[in-house]
N, C-alpha and C positions, 0 to 999 in steps of 0.2 A: 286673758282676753280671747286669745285661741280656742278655748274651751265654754269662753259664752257665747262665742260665732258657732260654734260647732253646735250646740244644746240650743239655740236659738231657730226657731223658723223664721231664716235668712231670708229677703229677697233674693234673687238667683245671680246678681251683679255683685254681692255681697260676699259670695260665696269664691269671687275670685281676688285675689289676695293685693293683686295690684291695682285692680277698681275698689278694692276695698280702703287701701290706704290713698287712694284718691278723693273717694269719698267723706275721710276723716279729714282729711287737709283743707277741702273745701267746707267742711261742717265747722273745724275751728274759726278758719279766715270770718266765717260770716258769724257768727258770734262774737269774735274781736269788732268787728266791724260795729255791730249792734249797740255793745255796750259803747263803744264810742261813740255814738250818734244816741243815745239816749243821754247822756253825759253833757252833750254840746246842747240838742234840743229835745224835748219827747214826743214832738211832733215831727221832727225830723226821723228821731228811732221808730216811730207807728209806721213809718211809709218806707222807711228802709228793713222794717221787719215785713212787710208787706213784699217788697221786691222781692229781698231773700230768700222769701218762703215762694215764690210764687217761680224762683230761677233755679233754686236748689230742685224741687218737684220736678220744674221738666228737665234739668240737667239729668236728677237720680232713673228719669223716666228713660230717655236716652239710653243710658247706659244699660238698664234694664233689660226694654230690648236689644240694645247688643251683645250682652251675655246671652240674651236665653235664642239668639240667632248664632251667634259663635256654638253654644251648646248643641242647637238642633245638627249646625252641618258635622262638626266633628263627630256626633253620632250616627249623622248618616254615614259621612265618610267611614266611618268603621267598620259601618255595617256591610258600607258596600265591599271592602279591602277585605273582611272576612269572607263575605259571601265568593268574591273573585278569588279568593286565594282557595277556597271548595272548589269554587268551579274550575281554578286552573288546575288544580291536582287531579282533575276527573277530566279534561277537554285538552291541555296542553298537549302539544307534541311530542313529549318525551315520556317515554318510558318510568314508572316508579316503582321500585320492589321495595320491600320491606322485610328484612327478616328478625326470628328469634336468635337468642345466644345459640337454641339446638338447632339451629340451620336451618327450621320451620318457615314458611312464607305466612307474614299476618298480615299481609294487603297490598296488594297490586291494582294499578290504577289501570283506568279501560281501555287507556292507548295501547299497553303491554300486553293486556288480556289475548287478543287475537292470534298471539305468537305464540300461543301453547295450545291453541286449537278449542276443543270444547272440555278438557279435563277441569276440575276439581281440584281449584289449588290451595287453598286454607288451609292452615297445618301438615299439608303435607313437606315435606323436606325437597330443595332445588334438584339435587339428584335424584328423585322419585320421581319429579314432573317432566325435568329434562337433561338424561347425562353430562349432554354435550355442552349449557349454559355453567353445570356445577364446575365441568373443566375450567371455562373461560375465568369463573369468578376465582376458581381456587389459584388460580394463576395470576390473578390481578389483584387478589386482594391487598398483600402490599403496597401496590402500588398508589399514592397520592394524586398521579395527575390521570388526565384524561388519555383515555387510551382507544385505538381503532383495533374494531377486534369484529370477527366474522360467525355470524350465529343464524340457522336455518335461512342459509343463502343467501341473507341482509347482512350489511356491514351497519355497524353503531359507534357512535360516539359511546365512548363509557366512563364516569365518574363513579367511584365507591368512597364514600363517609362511613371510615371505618367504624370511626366511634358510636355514631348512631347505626347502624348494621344498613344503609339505604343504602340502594343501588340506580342509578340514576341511566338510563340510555336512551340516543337517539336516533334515531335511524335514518342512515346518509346515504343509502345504495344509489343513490340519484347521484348526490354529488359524488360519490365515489368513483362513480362509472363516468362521471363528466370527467373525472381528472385523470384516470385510468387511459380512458381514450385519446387526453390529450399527448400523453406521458410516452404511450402506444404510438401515436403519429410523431412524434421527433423525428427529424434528420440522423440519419447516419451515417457519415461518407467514408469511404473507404479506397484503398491503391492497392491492385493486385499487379507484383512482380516475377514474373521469371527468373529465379536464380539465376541458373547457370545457361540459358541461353544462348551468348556469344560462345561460350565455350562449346557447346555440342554442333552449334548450327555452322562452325568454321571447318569441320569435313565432312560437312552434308552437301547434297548435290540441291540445285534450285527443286526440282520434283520435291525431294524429303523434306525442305525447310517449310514449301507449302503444302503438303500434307502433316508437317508437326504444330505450323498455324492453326490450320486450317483443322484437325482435332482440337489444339486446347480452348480452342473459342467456340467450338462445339459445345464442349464440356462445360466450359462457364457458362455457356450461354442456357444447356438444361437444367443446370447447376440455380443460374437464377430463377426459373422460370417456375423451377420447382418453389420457390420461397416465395418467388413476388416482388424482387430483389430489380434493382436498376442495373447494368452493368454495359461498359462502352471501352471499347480498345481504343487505347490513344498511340501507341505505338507496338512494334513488333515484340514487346517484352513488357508493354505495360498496359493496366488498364486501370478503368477507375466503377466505381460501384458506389450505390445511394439505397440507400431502405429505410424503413421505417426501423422506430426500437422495440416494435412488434417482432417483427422478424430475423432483427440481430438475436432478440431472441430463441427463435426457432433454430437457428444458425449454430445459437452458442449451444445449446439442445442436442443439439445433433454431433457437436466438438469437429466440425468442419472437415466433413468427412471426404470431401473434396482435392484436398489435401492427397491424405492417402490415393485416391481412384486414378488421380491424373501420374503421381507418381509410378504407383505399380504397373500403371498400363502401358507406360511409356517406356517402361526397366523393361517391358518383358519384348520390348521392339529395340531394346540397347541402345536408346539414347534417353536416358533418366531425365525424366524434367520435375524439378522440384516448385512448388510455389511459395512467398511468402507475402503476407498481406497485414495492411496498417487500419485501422479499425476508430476511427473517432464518436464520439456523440455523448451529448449533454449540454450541448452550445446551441443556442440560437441565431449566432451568425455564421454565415457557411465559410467567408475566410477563415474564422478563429478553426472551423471543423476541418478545412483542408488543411490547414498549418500543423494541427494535432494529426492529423489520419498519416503526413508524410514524416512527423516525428515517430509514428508507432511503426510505417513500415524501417525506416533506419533503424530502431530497436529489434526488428524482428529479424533485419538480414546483419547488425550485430552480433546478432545472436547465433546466429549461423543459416539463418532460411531455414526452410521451409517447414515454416513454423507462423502462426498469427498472433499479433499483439491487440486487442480489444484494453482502449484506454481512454478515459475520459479525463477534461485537464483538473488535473489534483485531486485526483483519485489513482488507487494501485490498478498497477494494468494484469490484466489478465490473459496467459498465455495457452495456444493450443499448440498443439504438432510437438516439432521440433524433437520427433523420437528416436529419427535415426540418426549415425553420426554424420558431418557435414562434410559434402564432397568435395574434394582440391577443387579450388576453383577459381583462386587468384593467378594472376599471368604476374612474365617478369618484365612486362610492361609497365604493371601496377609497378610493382618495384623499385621499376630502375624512374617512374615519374616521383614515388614518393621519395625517393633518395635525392630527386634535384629539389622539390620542394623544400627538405631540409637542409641542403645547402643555403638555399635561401634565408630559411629563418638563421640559421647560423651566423651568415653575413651582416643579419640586422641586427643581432643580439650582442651586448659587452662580455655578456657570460652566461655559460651554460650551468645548468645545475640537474642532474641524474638522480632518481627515487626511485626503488622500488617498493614492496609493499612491508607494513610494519614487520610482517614475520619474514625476514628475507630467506628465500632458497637459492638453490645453486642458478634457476636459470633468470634472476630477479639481479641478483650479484653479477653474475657473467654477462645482461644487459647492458646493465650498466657499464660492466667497463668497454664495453662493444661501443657506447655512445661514445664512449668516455676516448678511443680510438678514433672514432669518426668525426667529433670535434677537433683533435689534432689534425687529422688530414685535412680539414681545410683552417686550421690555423686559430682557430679559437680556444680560450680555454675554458675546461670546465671541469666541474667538480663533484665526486660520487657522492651521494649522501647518505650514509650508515649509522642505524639509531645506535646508541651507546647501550650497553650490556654485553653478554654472552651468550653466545645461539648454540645451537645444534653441533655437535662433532665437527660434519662435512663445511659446514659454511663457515665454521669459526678458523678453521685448518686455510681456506681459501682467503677470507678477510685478514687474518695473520700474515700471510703469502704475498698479498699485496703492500701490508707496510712495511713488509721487508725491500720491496722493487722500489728501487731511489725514482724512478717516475712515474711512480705512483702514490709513494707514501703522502706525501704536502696536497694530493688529489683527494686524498678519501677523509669527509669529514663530518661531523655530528651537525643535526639538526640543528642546534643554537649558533653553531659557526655560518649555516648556511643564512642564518635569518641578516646575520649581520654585514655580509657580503653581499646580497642580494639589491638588484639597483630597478628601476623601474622598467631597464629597456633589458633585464634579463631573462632566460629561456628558462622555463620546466620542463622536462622531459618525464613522464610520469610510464614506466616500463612495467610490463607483465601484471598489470592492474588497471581499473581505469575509475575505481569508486576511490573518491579524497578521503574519503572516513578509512581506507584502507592505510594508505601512503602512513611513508615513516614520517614525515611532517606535515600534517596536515593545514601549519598555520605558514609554512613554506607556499604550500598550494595557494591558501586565501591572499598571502603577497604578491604572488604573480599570477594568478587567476584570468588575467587577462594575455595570458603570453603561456599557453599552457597548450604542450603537443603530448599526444597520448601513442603508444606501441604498444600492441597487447593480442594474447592469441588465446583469451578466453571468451565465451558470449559475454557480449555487453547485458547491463543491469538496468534496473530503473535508475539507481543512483548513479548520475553521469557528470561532469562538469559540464557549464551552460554555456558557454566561446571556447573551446578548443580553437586555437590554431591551425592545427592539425592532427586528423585521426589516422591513425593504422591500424584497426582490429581486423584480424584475421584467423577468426576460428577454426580453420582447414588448416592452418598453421600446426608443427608438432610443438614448439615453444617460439618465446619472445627470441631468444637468440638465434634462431633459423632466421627470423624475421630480420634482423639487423645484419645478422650475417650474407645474404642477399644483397646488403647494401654496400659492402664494400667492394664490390663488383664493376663499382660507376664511381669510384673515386678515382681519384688523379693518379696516374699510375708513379708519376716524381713524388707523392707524399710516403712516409714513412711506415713499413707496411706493420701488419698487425702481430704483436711480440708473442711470444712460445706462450707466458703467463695468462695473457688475455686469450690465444688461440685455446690454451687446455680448459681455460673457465666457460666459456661459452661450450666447445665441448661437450665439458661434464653437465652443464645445463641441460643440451639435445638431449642426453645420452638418461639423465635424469625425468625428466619429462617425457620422455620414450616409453619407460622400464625397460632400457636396452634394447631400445628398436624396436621393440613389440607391440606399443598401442602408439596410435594415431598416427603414423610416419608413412609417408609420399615420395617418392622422386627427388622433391625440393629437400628433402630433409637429408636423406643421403647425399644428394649434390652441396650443402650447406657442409654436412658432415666430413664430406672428403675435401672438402674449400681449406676447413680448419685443419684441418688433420695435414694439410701439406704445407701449410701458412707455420706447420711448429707443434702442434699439439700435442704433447706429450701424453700415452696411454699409461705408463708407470705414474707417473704425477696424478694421472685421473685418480688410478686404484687408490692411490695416498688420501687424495683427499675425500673418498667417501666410504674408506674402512671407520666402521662403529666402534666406539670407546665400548671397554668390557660394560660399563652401567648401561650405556644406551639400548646394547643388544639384549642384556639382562633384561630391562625394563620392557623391552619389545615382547620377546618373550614370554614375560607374566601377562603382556595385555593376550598376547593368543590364547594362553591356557584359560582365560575367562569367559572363551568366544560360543555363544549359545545360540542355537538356528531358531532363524524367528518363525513365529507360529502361523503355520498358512502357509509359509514361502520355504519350503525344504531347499531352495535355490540361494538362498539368503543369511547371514550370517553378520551376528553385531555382539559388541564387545562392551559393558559397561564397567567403569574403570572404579574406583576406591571413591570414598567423598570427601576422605582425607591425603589424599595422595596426586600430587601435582605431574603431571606426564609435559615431556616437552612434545608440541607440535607435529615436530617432525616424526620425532620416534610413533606418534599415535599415527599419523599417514603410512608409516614403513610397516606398522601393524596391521593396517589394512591392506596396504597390497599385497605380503604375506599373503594372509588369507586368502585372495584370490586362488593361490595354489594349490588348496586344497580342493582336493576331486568333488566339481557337481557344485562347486562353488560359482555364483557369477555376480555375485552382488554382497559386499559386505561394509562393514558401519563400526565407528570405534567413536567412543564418548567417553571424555576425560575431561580433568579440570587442567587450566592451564596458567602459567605464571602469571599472566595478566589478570586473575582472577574471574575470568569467564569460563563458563563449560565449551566445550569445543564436540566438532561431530567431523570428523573427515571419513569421505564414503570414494568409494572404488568398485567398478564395476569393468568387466570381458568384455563391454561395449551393447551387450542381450538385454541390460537392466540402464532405465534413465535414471541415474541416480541425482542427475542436474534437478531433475524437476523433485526429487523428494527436499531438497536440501533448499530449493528454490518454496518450498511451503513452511520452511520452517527458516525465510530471513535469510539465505543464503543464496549460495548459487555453483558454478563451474561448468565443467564439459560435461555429455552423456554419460564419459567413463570416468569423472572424476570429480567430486566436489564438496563442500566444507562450509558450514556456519561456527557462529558465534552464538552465546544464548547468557542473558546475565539473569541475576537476580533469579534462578530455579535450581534444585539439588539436582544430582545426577537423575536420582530417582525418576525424576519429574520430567527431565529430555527423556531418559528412555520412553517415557510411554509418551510422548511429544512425538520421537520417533517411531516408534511403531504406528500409533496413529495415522501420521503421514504417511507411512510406507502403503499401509492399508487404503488413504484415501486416494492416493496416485492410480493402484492397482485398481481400486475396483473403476476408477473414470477408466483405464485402457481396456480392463473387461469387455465392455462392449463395442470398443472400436477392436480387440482382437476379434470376439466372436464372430462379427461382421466379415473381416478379412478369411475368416472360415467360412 
């Protein structure tokens, strides 16, 4: 039947398939119908053959015209959707390239044309017509989605179908520049501090404090003026600042060079004033932006001052200065308040619990038992917590030494012991650390997280606990046990004083963290040092416990004889260790400060694998090299003269040149704030 409609000249209602079987159903009905009425009468069948034909006629007429009106629009409609889909490829707003497999342009639409001036683009190839488009494209061709990308001074939207070679762009320099400007005009508020302030200005005469004013608010003041910047003193050592994120821009550009100016000018009148400042923006609310700007200056005078924190909330903060070492500048006012404060928590606590950090050293140990004494004197107990394994020669020699001392042995105890003693109203004391991802238990930390005092004398980090109790960081500090040692100075003089064991631990801590008095050590450190030393502290006992097993020294050793001066920095010297050979910790740090010794050395680097399965990178520097901020690019951190990352999942191979990189990126940002100081 399909084949006689087809061969048939169809009426045009015919021709569609479900007016066609309409047409048949109504053609049957009325012939059933007929014969029935000719059957009953044939006078009846003449008049009902008469209807039939005279209903079937205009019903098929009907339909007729609705096919050939259905037919007229769907081919206008076609026509027009053809003709509009010409004309939008030739009139739309967006850009249409078209290329061959040989890179050839075979048609560009008249939006696009304009952007290539008056040249001749047919056959020629993208990089013929215009280098700078063939970059964009060879760089995005991978790419599936829409990308912003910048081409003869317009910015585009850009779509690429790889499979049909089109190139698709729109051009948004309008909206770009709308969002640009808004982006531009953000809030930025910021608190600028005076470090060490009270300390200079307490043997200044009234004249010098107001002329030392009355300079650094000079200074800020051309300081602003030069950028465009808001800035308003709120007190004798504080101020606060607003800019646009145009101009933190300009700021971050210049790596706050301000910094330096107000420093050296004020060293060369002998009374140093350092600044440090907290930096917020990316908020629309200006509380959330003051909450952040006073979080970033606390991270930045953790850090040690005179240094800026630029941080936006949940985003990595980003740090300037901070290149010379940090001047004493705690009083033993601070001291002797934070030693009653801890009285206090003590009295509220059922029990104390002591951590230093996973890799314990001599002044993380001697901490501890330092707390571990100060909890006795005022009558609490509490508990050191030491991860189970075997460490380093010195610490193992020390940790053995203590479960020998009948009051201490039932004291010192493994992470799973502490989880199980641990009650809701107990104390963390978290010592010579202050990142939980550090600590020898971290899931110790998340149960008492709410009851958590930190002591530590390194810069603070971005990774911080979020309620500390109580902070103690003191970067001017030479170690955590100077810090505690200080403290026993404001206990009860009737409590039980501090034993020969714990005096030589702490000690050998200072004395460690020093390099024998040599780097970082102040007044307080010596007066600490001679506190322990009369308190019992045995110097034969020290030498005991930080003589090198023959393997340890051996192992030291090999790491020097690998030590190759890094390229650029004849000042500089790094050690990459075996890929198959596990170094302990410690021995790779003792390998670095070594190095120091050698002549014209001031900065050196040792990279090894370590029993935890991570590479490790511990750096030492004569105090002339920041080695804090290389290590601080590569996930790490510590002092000027001293610091140390983790790195998983890369071969040695692959830190090395992580390291050197960094070294190189550090160096060349202080390039130009040295050449400047020239």
């Amino acid at each position: 039947m399909k084949k006689l409609f087809s061969l048939t000249n169809l009426p045009p209602f015919l021709k569609n398939q479900v007016l066609r079987w309409i047409a048949l159903a109504l053609t049957v009905l009325s012939i059933f119908g007929l014969v029935v009425s000719f059957l009953y009468d044939w006078k009846s069948g003449v008049l009902f053959l008469v209807f039939v034909c005279s209903l079937l006629s205009y019903i098929f007429k009907k339909m007729n015209d609705l096919s050939v009106s259905t037919d007229n629009y769907i081919s206008d409609l076609s026509y027009r959707m053809h003709r509009g889909e010409q004309e939008t490829l030739l009139e739309m707003p967006v850009g249409v390239l078209m290329i061959s497999e040989t890179g050839a342009i075979e048609w560009v639409n008249p939006y696009l044309t304009p952007y290539f001036g008056d040249q001749d683009l047919l056959g020629k190839t993208v990089e013929e017509v215009n280098e700078e488009l063939s970059d964009i494209l060879e760089n995005n061709w991978d790419n599936p989605d829409y990308a912003t990308v910048k081409w003869e001074d317009h910015y585009f939207t850009m779509l690429i179908q790889k499979e049909y070679r089109t190139i698709y762009m729109m051009d948004i320099t309008k909206y770009y520049q709308i969002e640009k400007d808004y982006n531009d005009e953000k809030i930025a508020v910021g608190q600028v501090f005076l470090d060490n302030y009270d300390e200079i200005t307490q043997s200044m005469t009234d004249q010098e404090i107001s002329n030392l004013n009355n300079y650094v608010t000079n200074e800020l003041t051309i300081w602003a003026q030069k950028f465009g910047l808001f800035i308003k003193q709120v007190d004798e050592d504080h101020y606060i600042m607003m800019a646009y994120s145009k101009v933190l821009k300009d700021i971050e550009d210049d790596k706050f060079s301000i910094l330096d100016e107000i420093r050296e000018s004020t060293s060369k009148q002998n009374y140093p004033v350092t600044l440090s400042i907290g930096i917020a923006y990316g908020e629309d609310n200006l509380n959330d932006l003051s909450e952040q700007a006073q979080s970033d200056l606390d991270l930045a005078l953790g850090r040690g001052g005179d240094q800026v924190v630029v941080k936006a909330k949940d985003h990595e903060a980003r740090f300037y200065g901070g290149k010379t070492n940090p001047m004493e500048k705690r009083t033993r006012v601070r001291a002797r308040m934070i030693s009653q404060a801890l009285q206090e928590l003590f009295k509220e606590a059922d029990t104390i619990f002591v951590q230093g950090h996973s890799q314990p050293d001599m002044d993380s140990i001697g901490a501890g038992l330092g707390i571990h004494r100060l909890a006795k004197m005022n009558n609490k107990h509490c508990y050191v917590v030491i991860p189970d394994g075997t460490f380093h020669s010195d610490v193992q020699r020390l940790i053995d030494k203590t479960k020998e001392d009948e009051t201490l042995a039932s004291d010192i105890i493994t992470p799973d012991e502490a989880l199980q003693l641990a009650t809701d109203n107990s104390l963390l004391i978290m010592v010579d650390h202050s990142k939980p991802s550090m600590s020898v238990s971290e899931d110790l930390y998340n149960r008492l997280e709410s009851k958590v005092m930190i002591i530590d004398h390194h810069r603070r980090g971005e990774e911080f606990p979020e309620n500390p109790v109580l902070v103690y960081i003191e970067p001017y500090a030479s170690s955590t046990c100077e810090l505690i040692t200080e403290m026993f100075e404001y206990q009860s003089q009737d409590a039980e004083p501090v034993s020969k064991l714990e005096a030589t631990a702490m000690l050998t801590g200072i004395f460690v963290d020093t390099k024998q008095f040599t780097l970082r050590t102040g007044t307080r450190t010596f007066d600490a040092a001679s506190y322990l030393r009369s308190a019992g502290a045995d110097s034969e006992e020290m030498q005991q416990f930080m003589r090198e097993n023959p393997d340890a020294y051996m192992a030291r050793m090999h790491l020097i004889s690998m030590a190759k001066v890094v390229e650029g920095h004849e000042n500089m010297m790094y050690v990459a260790g075996e890929e198959d050979k596990v170094y302990d910790p410690v021995t790779a740090a003792q390998a670095a400060d070594s190095m120091l010794n050698m002549s014209g050395v001031e900065a050196s680097y040792v990279i090894s694998h370590r029993p935890d399965d991570l590479i490790g990178i511990s750096a030492r520097s004569n105090g002339e090299v920041n080695v804090q901020r290389v290590m601080e690019e590569l996930g790490g951190g510590g002092h000027l003269s001293s610091g140390a990352t983790q790195i998983a999942d890369k071969t040695i191979e692959e830190v090395e040149q992580m390291l050197l990189d960094s070294i190189n990126e550090v160096k060349s940002e202080e390039a130009p704030e040295e050449s400047e100081d020239n």
